[in-house]
N, C-alpha and C positions, 0 to 999 in steps of 0.2 A: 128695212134698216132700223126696225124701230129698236131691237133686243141690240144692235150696235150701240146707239142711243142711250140705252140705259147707261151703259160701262166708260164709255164717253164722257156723260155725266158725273159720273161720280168717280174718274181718272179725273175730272178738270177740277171737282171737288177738291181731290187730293193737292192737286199741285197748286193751288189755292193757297191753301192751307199753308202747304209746305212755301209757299213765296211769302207769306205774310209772317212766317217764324223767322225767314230770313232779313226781313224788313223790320221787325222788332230788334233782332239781335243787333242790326246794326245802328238803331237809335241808341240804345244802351250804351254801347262798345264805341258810338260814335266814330264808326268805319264808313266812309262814303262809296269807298272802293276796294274791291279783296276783298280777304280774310282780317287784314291789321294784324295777323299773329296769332286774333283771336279766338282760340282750339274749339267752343260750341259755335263759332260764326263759323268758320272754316268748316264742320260738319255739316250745318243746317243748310251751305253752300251746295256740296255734296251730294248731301240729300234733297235737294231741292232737284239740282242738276241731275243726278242718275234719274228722277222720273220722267225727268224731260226726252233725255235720251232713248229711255227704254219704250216709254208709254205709246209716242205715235208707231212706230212700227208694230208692236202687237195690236194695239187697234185697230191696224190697213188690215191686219192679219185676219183678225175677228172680223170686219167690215167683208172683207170675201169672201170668206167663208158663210156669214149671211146671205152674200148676194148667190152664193149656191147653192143654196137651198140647203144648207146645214142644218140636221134637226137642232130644233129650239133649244131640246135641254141638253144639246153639248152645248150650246154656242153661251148658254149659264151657266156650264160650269165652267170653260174657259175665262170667261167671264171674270166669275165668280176667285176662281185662281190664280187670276191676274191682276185683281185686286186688291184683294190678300198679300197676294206677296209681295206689292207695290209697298203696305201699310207695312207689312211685317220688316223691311228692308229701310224704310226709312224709319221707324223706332230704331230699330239695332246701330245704322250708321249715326242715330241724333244722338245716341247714348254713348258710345263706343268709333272710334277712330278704328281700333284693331277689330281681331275680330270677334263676329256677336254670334249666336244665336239666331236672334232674326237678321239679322245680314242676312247668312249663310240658309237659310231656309226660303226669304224672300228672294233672292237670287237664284237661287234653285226651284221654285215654283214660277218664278217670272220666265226665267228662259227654257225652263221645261216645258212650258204650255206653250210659249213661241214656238220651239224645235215640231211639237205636235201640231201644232196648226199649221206650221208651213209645209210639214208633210204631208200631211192631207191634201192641203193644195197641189201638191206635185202628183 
């Protein structure tokens, strides 16, 4: 589980991250609860929440696939792409409400690589 580990790591990185930008905006904006209206809080919310959603189940994903003995350098590029599209997806929605660029690429690499690992599994 160690190459799980890694992605683990730096998924919780992310969402770190991404809860501590939510935690600033709301000192600013002086919103205790919700949005407040406030269109970069309401985003960083967003963005905050889609990794949360998406993240554990690609990593159960990645995590079985290690425990089957999946060669190493897919289970990094998985990985690796799942990452990615995690960061690229939250720039685009922290920038952008409509649609971006990295949304639409981070969305598409996120559940591109889930669609492939889960088939695998099957």
């Amino acid at each position: 589980m160690h190459i799980t580990g890694i992605y683990v790591a730096l998924a919780t990185l992310l969402v770190l991250i991404l809860a501590a930008r939510v935690s600033l905006r709301r000192g600013r904006a002086k919103v205790g609860l919700g949005g407040g209206g406030d269109a970069a809080l309401i985003r960083r919310i967003r963005s905050h929440a889609n990794a949360v959603e998406n993240l554990p189940l690609a990593l159960l994903l990645l995590l079985l696939l290690e425990l089957d003995q999946t060669r190493p350098l897919w289970l990094h590029v998985f990985g690796c792409v799942l990452i990615i599209g995690r960061i690229l997806h939250a720039i685009g929605l922290s920038r952008s409400a409509g649609g971006s660029g990295g949304r639409f690429v981070g969305t598409l690499l996120t559940w591109g690589v889930m669609l492939v690992m889960a088939l695998l599994l099957l």
